[in-house]
C-alpha positions in Angstrom: 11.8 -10.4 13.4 8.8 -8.3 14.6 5.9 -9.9 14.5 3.1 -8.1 12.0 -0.7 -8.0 11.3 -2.8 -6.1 9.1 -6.3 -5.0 8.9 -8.2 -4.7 5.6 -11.6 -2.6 6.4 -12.6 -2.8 2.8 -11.1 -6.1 0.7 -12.5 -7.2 -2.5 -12.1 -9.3 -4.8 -10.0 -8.7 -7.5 -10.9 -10.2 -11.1 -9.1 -9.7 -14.4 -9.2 -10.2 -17.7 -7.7 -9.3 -21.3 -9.3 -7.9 -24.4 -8.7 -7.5 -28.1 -10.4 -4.3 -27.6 -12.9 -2.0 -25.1 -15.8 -0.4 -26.9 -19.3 0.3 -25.7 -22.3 -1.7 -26.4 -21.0 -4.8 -27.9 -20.2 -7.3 -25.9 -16.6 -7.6 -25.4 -15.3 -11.2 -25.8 -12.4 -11.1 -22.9 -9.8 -14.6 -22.2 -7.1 -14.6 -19.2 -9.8 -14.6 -16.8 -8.2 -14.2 -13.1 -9.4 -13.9 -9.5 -7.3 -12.9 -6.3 -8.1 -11.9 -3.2 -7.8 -8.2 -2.6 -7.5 -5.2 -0.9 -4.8 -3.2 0.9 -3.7 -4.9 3.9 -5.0 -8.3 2.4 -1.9 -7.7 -0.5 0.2 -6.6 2.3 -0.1 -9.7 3.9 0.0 -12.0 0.6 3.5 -10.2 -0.8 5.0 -10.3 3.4 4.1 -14.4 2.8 6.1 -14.7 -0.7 8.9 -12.6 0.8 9.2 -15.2 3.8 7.4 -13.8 6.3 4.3 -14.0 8.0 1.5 -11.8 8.8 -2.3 -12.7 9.6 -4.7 -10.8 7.9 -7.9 -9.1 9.3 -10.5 -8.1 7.4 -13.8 -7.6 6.9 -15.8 -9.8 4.7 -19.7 -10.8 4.2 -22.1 -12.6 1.7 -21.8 -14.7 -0.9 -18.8 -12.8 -1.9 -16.7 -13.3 1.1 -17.3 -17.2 1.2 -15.6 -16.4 -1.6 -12.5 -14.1 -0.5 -12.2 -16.9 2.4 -11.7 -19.6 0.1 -9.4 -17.8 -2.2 -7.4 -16.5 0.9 -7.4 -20.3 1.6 -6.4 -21.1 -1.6 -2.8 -18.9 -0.6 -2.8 -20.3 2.4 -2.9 -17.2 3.7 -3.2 -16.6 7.9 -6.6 -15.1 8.3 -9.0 -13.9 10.7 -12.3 -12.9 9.3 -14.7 -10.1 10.8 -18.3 -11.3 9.6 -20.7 -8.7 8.3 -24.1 -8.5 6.5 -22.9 -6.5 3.3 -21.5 -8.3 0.3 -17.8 -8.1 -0.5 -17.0 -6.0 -3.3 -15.7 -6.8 -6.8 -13.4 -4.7 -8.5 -12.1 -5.4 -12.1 -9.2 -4.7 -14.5 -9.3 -5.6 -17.9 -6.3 -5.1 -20.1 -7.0 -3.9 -23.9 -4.5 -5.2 -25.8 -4.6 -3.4 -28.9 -3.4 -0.2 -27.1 -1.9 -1.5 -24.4 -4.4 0.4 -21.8 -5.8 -0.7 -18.2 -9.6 0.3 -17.2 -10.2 -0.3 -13.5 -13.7 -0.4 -11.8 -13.7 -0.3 -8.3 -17.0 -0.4 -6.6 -16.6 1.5 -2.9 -17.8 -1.1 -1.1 -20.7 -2.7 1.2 -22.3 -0.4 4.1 -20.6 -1.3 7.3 -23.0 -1.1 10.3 -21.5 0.6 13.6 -21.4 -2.7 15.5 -19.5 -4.2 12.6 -16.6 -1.5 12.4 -16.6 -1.7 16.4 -16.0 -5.4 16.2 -12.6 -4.2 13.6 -11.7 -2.1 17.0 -12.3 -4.6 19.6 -10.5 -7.2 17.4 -7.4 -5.3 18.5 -7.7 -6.5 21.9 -7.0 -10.3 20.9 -4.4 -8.8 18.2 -0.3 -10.0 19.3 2.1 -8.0 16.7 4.3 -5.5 17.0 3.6 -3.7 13.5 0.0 -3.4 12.4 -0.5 -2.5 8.8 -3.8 -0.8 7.9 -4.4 -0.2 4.5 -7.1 0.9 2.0 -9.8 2.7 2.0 -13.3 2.6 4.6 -16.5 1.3 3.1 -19.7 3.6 3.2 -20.3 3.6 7.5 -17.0 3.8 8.5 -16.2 7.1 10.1 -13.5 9.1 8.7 -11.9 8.7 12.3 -11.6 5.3 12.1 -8.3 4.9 11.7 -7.5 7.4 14.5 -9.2 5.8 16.8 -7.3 2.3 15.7 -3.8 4.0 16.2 -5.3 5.1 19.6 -6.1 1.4 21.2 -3.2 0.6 19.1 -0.9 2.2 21.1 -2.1 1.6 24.1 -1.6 -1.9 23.5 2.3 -1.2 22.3 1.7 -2.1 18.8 3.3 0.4 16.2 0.9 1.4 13.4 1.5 1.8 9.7 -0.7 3.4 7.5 -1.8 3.6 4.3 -5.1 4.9 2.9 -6.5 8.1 1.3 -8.4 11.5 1.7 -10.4 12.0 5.0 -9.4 8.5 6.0 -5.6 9.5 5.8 -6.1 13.1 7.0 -8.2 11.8 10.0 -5.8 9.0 10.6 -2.9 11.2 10.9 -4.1 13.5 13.3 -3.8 11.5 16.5 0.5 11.0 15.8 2.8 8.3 16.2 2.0 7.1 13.6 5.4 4.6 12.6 4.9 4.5 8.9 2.8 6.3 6.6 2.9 5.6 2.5 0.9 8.4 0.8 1.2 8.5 -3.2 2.0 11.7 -4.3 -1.4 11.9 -5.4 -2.8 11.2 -2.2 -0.1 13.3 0.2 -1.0 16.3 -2.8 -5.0 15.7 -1.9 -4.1 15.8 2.0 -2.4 19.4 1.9 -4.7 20.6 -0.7 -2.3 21.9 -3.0 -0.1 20.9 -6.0 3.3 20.1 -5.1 5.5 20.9 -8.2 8.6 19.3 -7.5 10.8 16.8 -5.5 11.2 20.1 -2.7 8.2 20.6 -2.5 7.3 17.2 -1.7 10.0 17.0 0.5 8.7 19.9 2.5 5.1 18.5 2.7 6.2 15.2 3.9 8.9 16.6 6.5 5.9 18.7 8.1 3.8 15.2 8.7 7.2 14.3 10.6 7.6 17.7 12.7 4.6 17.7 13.6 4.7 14.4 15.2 2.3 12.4 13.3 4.4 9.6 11.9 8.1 9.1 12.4 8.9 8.4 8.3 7.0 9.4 5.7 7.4 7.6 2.7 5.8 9.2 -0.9 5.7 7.1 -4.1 5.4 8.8 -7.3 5.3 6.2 -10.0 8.1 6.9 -12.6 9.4 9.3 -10.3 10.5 6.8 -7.7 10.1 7.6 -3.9 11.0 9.7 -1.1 11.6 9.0 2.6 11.2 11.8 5.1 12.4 11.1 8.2 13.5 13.0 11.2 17.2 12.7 9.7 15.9 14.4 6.6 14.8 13.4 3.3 16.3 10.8 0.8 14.7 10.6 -2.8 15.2 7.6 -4.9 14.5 6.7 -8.7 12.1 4.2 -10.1 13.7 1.4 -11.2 13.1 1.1 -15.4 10.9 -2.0 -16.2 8.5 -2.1 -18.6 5.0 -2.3 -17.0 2.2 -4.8 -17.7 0.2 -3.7 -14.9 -0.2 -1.2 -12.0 -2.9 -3.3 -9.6 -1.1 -3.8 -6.7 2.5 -1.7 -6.8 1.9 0.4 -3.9 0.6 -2.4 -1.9 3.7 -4.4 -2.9 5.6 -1.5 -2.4 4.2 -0.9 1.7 5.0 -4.4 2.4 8.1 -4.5 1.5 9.5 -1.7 3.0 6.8 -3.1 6.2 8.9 -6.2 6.3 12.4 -4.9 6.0 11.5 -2.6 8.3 10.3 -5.9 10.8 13.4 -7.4 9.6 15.6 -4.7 11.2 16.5 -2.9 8.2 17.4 0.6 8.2 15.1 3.0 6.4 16.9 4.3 3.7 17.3 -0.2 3.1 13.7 -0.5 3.1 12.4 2.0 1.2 15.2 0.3 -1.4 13.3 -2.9 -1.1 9.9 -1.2 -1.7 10.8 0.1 -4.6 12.1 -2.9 -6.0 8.9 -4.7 -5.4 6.5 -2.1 -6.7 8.8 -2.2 -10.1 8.2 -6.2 -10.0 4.4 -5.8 -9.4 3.9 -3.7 -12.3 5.8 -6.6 -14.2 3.2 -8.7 -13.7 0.1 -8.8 -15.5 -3.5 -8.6 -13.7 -3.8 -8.7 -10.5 -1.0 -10.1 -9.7 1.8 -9.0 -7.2 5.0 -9.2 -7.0 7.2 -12.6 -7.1 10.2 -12.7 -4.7 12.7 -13.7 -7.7 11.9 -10.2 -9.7 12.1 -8.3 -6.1 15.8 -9.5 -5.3 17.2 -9.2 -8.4 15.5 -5.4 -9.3 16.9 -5.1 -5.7 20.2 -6.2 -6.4 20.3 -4.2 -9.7 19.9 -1.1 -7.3 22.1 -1.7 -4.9 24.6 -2.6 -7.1 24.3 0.6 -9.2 21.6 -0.2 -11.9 19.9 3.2 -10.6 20.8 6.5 -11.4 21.9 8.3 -8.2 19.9 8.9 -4.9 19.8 12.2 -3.8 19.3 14.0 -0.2 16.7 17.1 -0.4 17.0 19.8 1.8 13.5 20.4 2.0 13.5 23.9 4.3 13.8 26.1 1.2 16.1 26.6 -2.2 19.7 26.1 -2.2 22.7 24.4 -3.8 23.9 22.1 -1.4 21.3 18.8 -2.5 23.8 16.2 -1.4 24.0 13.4 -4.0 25.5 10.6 -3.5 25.6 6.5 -5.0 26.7 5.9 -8.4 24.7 7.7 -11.8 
């Protein structure tokens, strides 16, 4: 198995709670209180763990609030590596209302990185030994848009195969450089990156094959919630279906998702196999309630239940223009 490391510019932690009901004013008597540690490659790491692999995490962390993250990393045993700076560590919250069934999310965007502080995220790269590096989330206020570029760049050179997943100028930026091995926009985010609404599964198609021709990452993979995902790769483009669960939460699928597919992938896994797996462990994060993530139980059996049919069909787009040869194959 490849060996893998991931690099969270801008963790938090992640607190939630339930309520009867959210109104203004009052205050709003909550129960189920939960904390995790959070943040993109930080999840990426903790769901690669449950799925029985390893991956130490890097990430940036500071104040009372990341004494905090550390311990709760510790407390799932996580393997970390912690990048010290002056800012606190964000908090972001989800609160559940039960009475309708509805999720509110506040996400702070994070404490002001210095330029020695997101140099140090660079020059950790040089003590770094994997073979995939997983960066995901967004940059706190400070970090150039560039950063990521300039991360695939020393990543490279050092023979490590990045795998990205963040958002806007970030992703745009990030992209630019190529060779890129992974990259998991949502269709949200790969819709914000071309500027433009994207109207159906062709269209998608099309603007995801185009990040592959023009050499910027070698698979492309687009989730789109109910809608399943895609793959583009530079075979072509597969599209598969959500599996149906009924969800309880959304915190977390796409990162549960990325690492998935990230450790099939490391795993030796085809593509079209991982992107499988991804989806079955962003259908068991949204299972769970909170923060949580996926469990490994729920992610082989909503795997199994695809493989063995439990799906409606795959399909393969031919995403250069219309036409009636879509190829569509597995069982309905």
């Amino acid at each position: 198995m490849k060996r893998i490391a991931t690099l969270t510019m801008n963790p938090a932690i992640d607190v939630s709670y339930e309520a009867d009901r959210v109104f203004h004013t009052h205050k709003i008597r909550a129960r189920q209180e939960h904390y995790d540690p959070g943040g993109g490659g930080i999840n990426v790491a903790r769901v690669i763990a449950r799925l029985g692999g390893t991956a130490r995490a890097h990430y940036l962390a500071g104040g009372a609030t990341g004494a905090t993250l550390d311990s709760l990393l510790d407390l799932h045993q996580m393997v970390r590596s912690r990048i010290p700076i002056g800012g606190n560590t964000r908090i972001c919250t989800a609160v559940y209302e039960r009475e309708t069934g509805k999720e509110f999310r506040f996400v702070p965007h994070g404490p002001a990185v210095t330029q020695r502080e997101w140099q140090a995220s660079l020059d950790r790269l040089d003590d770094i030994e994997c073979d995939y590096l997983v960066a995901s989330g967004s940059l706190p206020p400070g970090v150039p848009d560039d950063f990521y570029g300039r991360l695939q760049a020393k990543a490279r050179l050092r023979g490590m195969e990045l795998i990205l997943d963040s958002s806007g100028a970030a992703l745009q930026q990030g992209l630019a450089g190529g060779g890129i091995l992974l990259v998991k926009p949502s269709l949200g985010e790969l819709q914000q990156l071309v500027g433009r609404s994207l109207a159906d599964r062709r269209e998608i198609a099309t603007a995801a094959t185009d990040i592959v021709k023009k050499d910027q990452a070698k698979y492309v993979a687009v989730t789109m919630g109910r809608e399943g995902a895609l793959l583009a790769q530079g075979s072509g483009v597969l599209w598969l279906p959500a599996i149906p669960v009924e969800a309880k939460s959304t915190v977390g699928a796409g990162d549960s998702f990325l690492a998935a597919m990230t450790f099939a992938l490391a795993c030796g896994r085809d593509p079209t196999d991982a992107l499988r797996y991804g989806i079955a462990a962003g259908a068991a994060a949204v299972l769970t309630p909170g923060t949580d993530l996926c469990h490994p139980k729920e992610v082989e059996r909503l795997y199994a239940l695809a493989g063995a049919g439990g799906m409606p069909a795959e399909a393969s787009i031919n995403a250069s223009g219309p036409g009636p040869h879509e190829a569509v194959t597995g069982q309905a």
